[in-house]
N, C-alpha and C positions, 0 to 999 in steps of 0.2 A: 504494500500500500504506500501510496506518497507520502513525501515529508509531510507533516503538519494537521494528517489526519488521524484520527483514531483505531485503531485497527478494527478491522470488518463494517467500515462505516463509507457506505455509500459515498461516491462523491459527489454525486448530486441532493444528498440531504448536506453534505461539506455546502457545496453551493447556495441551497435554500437561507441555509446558516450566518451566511454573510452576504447576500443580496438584501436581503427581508430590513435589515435595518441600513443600510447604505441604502435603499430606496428610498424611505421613508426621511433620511437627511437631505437626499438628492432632492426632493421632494419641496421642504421647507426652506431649500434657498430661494423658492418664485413664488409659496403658496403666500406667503402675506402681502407680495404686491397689488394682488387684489381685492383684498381687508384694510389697507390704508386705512381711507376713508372713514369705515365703520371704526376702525381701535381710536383715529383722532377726536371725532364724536364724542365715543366714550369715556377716553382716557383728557378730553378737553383741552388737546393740541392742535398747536401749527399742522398745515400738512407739511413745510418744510423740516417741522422735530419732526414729527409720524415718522419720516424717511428714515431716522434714526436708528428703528428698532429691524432697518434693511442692513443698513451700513455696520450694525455693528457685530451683526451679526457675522458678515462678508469678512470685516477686519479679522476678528479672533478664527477664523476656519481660515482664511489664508497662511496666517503666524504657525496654527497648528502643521498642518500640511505637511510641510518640509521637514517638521521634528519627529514627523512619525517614525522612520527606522530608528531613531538617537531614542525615543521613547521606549522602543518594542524591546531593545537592549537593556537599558535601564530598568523595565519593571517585568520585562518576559512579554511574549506577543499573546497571550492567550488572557492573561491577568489583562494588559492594556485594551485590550479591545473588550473585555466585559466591561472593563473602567468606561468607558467611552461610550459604551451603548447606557449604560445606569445613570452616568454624566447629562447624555441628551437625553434621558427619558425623565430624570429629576426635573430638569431644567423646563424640557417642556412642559409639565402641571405647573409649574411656579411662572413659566409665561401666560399659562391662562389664568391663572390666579393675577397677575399682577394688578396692582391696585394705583398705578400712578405707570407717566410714559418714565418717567426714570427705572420704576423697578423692573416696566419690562424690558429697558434698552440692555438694564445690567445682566437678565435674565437670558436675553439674548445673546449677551458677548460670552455667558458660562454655554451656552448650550453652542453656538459654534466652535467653544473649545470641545467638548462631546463630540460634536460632528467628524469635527478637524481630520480623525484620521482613517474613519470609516472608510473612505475610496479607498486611499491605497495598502490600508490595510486587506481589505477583501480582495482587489488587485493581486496582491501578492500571494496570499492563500488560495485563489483559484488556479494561479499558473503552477504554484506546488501541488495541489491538488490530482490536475489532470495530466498526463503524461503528455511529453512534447509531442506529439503527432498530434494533439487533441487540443491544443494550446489556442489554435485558432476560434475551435466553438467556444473553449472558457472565456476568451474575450467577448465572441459573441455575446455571452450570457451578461457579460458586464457592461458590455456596449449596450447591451438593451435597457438596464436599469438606467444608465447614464443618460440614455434619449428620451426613456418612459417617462423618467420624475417631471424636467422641464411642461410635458407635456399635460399630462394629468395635475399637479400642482395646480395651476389658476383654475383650472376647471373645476376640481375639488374643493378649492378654497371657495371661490366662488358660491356655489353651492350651498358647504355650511354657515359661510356667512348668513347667505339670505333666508337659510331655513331653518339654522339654529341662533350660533352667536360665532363670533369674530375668537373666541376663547376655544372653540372645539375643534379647531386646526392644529392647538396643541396637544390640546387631548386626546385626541385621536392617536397619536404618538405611545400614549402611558401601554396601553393594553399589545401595540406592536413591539415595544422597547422590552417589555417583559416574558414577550413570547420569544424573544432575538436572545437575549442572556441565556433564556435555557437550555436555546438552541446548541449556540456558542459553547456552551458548558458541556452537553454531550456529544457535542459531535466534533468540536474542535482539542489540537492536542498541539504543545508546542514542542518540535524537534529542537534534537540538541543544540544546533546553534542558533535558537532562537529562544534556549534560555535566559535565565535572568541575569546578568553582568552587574558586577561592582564595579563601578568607575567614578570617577572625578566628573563634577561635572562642570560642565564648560560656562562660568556665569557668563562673561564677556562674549560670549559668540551666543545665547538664548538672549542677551537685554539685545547687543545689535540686530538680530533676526526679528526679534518681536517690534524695536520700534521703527526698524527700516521697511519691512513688509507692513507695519498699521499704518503708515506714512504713505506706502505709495496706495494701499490699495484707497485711504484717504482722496488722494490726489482723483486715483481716474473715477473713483465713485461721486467728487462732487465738482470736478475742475472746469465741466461746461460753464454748472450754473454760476460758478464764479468767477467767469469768464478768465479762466486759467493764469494765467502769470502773471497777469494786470492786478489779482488780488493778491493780498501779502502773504493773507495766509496758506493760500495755495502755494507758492511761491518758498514759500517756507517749508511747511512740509514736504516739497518735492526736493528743496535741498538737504536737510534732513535725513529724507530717503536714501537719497542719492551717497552722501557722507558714510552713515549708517551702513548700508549693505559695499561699501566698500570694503572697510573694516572688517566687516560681517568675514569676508573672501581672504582679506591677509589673516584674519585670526584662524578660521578654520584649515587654510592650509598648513599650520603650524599647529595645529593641533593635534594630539595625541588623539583624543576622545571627540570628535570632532561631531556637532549634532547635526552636520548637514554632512555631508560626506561628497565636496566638491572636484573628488580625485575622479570621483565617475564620470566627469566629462571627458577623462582620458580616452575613457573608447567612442570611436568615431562614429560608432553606429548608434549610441545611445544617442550623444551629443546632436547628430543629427535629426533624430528622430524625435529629440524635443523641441525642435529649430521646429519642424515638420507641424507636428502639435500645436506649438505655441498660433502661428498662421493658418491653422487649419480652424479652430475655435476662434481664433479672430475674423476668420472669414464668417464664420457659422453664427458667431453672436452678433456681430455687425450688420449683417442682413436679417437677421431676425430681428433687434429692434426697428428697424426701419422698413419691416413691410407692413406690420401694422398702424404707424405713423403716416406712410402714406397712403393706405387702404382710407384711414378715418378721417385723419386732416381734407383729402383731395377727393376721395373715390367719396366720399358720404356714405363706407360704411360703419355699421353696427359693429360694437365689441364681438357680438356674435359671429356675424357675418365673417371679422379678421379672422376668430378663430378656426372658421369654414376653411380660413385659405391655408393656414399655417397648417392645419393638423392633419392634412395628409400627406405631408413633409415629414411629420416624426413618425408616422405610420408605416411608409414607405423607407424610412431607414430599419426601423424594426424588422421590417419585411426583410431588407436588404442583408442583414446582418449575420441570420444563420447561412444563407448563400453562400455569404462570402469564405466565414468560417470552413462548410465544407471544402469551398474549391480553393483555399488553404493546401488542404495534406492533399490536393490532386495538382497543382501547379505551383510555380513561383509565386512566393506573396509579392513580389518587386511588381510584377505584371499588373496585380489586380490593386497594388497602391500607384499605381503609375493610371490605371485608368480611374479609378477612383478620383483623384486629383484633379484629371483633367475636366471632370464629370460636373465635380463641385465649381472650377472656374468657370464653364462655360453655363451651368445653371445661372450662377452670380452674373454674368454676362447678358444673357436674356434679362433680366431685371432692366438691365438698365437701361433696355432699349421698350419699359413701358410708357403706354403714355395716357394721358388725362381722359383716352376713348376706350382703355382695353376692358374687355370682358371679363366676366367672374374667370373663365377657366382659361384664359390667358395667364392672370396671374395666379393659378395654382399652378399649372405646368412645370413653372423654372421652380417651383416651390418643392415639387413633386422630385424633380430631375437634385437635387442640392438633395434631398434626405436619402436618394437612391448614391450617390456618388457620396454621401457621407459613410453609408454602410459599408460601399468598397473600401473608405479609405481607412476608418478607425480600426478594423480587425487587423489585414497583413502591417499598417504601421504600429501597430501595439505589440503584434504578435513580435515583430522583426527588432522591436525598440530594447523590449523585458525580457524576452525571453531564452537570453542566451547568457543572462547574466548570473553569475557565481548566487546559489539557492539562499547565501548569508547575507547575499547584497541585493536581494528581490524587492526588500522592503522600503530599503532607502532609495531603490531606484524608482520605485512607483511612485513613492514618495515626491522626487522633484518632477516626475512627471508628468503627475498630477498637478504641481505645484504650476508648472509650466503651460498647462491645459487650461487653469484657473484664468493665468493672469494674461495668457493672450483672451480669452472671450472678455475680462473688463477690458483692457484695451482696445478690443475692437469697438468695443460699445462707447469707448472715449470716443475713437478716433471718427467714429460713422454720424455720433452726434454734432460733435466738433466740426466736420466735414461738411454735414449737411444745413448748418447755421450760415458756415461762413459761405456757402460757396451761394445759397437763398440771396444772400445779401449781395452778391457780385454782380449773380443774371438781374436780380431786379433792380441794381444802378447799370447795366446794359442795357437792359430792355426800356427803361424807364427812358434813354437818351433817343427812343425812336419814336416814341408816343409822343407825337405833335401833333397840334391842330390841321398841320400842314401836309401830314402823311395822306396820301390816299387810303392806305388800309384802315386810318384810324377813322376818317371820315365815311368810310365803309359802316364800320363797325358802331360807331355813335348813331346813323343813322336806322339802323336795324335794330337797336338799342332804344332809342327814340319812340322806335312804333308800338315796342312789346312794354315799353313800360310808361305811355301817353297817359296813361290815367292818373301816374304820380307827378306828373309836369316833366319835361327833358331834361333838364338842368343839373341840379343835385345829385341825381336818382342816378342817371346815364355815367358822371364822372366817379360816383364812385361802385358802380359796376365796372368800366372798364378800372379801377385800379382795383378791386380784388380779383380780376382776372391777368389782369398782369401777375399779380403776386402770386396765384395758382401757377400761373406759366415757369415763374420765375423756379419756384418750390420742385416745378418737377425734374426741371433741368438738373436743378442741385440732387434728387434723389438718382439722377441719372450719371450724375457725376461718382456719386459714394457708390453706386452701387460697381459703375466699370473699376477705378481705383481697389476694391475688395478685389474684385477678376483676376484685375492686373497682378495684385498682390501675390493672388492664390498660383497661378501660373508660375510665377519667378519664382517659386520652392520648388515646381517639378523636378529642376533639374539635381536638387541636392539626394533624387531618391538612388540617382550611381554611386553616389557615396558609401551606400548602405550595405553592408553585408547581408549576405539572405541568411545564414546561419548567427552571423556577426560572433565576435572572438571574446574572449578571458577577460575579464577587467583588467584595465591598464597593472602592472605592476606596481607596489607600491597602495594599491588602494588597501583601505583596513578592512 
């Protein structure tokens, strides 16, 4: 039987055993974006706090992330992961309980410490698990919770919100979190080198990790609305950041007991394949905040109706996922991450050639094509990234690879908001320079304007119709712009997938 499981125990209950609450955290990083509202009501805040009990959550499961293998050593991986799952099950009753927005932001930063190291911990126990030839479906299995959660989250929230209370999204946690421990308890076992280690621990490389990772994930979680480096404080914490996770890099290479284990970018195939990652979820979160932005803002539609478009994108990865997995141990995974890639640019591409006429299933199409070309590309780049790596160093590798998965989708979501602000604001001082009295098309247009809206008088009514259709015009150019730049982006990785080994080698020497 593989490392890490119990003997005579199923690997697919191993599986159940650590999917079942890594969904359920996957879950809680989108489910209260759509309970805002109701907890500000409640809890009688700003929506600008409200966003608080998002952010702070994001900060504390970012910090955790990368400490996960540095953790799994220090307390043993079977003891930390029950830690972890009792951690977010505590923490969720005390967020529905909270009784003010402070006790639930604090409630939130303990519970994305809980969360923290769910992925890559299950990550890593599913590739021990199943045996390399089968390494592909175990991804699969993980690639689907990772698609499912985003997914189901708002819809779920949603739901209990309207038909219970804004408190039963966390509740709903208690009775999973305590089915997941026991799971965990009988079905998980931790091999020998992922017993328990006495070591020294590293203060100076945990304070720089915790306050350069809260610092940046700070920065791209609020650095639109405060129009980024123009505000001090943004401006600050990104220096911060930026100071902080340097340090972070010279202490932990001289570290004995290092809690990030930065050696493992020695091998090329890891290294690259978190290049790969990092851009692949920047592509993937960046067009998904901005399809429904431009569905509602421009198309006039319904929160509903966005999620008609989006949700047979994560459907259609799911679909895609065991596919790929098989045709894994029947071909080169290089092949089926090579079209994968190209699958996702060119989805991102059709986007941007939408415009202010297309039709409902126009824009699910390239929605559809992006969750088919994510499914090729998540299994063989997982499978080719982790899974060659030394069984003692599983953990800390999923660990930043995760870590690196996290913080390309905020950045994408900086970069595509960021993007689509500035670039609104370009076309409507271009477009604005042709709207003259003087233009034929304008006097075209004011006069068929005129006819349809004679009953309000021409005057007022016509000038500012045509300037909210400039600004619509202007709006979609800019969505057209973010969305080719994602393409273009996505494209320029293709070629780092020759880099990659299909087996991929030893960790570098020298790694602990």
């Amino acid at each position: 039987m593989a490392a890490g499981v119990a003997p005579s125990i199923n690997r697919w209950l191993v599986a159940l055993a650590v999917m079942l609450p890594t969904l359920i955290e996957i879950i809680d990083t989108s489910i209260v974006n759509v309970s805002l509202d109701h907890i500000r009501g409640s809890l009688s805040a700003g929506i600008d706090e409200a966003t608080w009990a998002i952010t702070a959550y994001l900060v504390s499961n970012a910090v955790v992330i990368p400490m996960t293998g540095w953790l799994s050593r220090l307390l043993g991986r079977k003891r930390y992961l029950i830690l972890s799952i009792a951690l977010f099950t505590t923490s969720s009753f005390l967020c529905g309980s909270a009784w003010s927005l402070q006790s639930l932001i604090l409630f939130r930063i303990v519970q994305g410490v809980g969360g923290g190291g769910l992925q890559p911990l299950s990550q890593s126990i599913l590739l021990e698990a199943f045996p390399p030839v089968q390494h592909g479906m175990a991804m699969a299995i993980f690639g689907m919770g990772v698609m499912f959660g985003p997914i189901v989250g708002p819809l779920m929230g949603g739901w209990i919100t309207d038909n219970w209370s804004w408190r039963w999204i966390f509740y709903v946690n208690v009775p999973v979190g305590i089915v997941s421990v026991l799971l965990v308890g009988l079905f998980i076992s931790d091999p020998p080198y992922m017993k328990r280690v006495r070591m020294k621990i590293d203060a100076w490389g945990l304070a720089l990790l915790t306050v350069g990772l809260g610092a940046l994930q700070f920065v791209l979680d609020k650095g639109q609305r405060e129009d980024w480096f123009s505000s001090r404080l943004i401006l600050g914490f990104a220096v911060t950041s930026a100071v902080c996770l340097a340090l972070f890099a010279l202490v932990e290479l001289s570290s004995e007991n290092p809690i990030v284990d930065l050696r493992l970018f020695r091998d090329r195939t890891f290294a690259t394949g978190d290049v790969v990652m990092f851009f692949t979820f920047f592509n993937l979160f960046g067009s998904i905040v901005l399809l429904p932005i431009y569905l509602q803002s421009l198309m006039g539609y319904t929160s509903f109706l966005a999620g008609l478009v989006l949700g047979p994108g994560g459907f259609a990865t799911m679909a895609a996922m065991p596919v790929a997995g098989r045709l894994i141990q029947k071909m080169s995974p290089k092949r089926i991450l090579f079209v994968g890639m190209l699958v996702c640019s060119l989805a991102t591409y059709r986007m941007s050639r939408f415009t202010l006429e297309a039709d409902f299933w126009t824009l699910v199409w390239p929605r559809v094509l992006l969750g088919v070309g994510m499914g090729f590309l998540f299994i063989p780049l997982t499978t080719m990234t982790l899974s060659h790596m030394r069984k003692e160093k599983m953990t800390e590798a999923a660990s930043l690879y995760n870590l690196l998965r996290n913080i390309g989708g905020s950045v994408g979501v900086a970069f595509a908001t960021t993007t689509l602000a500035r670039r609104a604001q370009f076309h409507q001082a271009r477009l604005s320079e042709h709207v003259t009295a003087f233009s034929p098309a304008v006097q075209l247009a004011r006069q068929k304007l005129e006819a349809v809206l004679s009953l309000h008088g021409p005057g007022p009514a016509v000038d500012a119709a045509l300037y909210r259709e400039l600004l619509r015009q202007a709006s979609m150019l800019a969505f057209n712009d973010a969305f080719l730049v994602l393409s273009l982006l996505m494209a320029s990785t293709v070629p780092l997938v020759l880099l990659m080994k299909r087996g991929g080698g030893k960790v570098a020497a020298g790694a602990h």
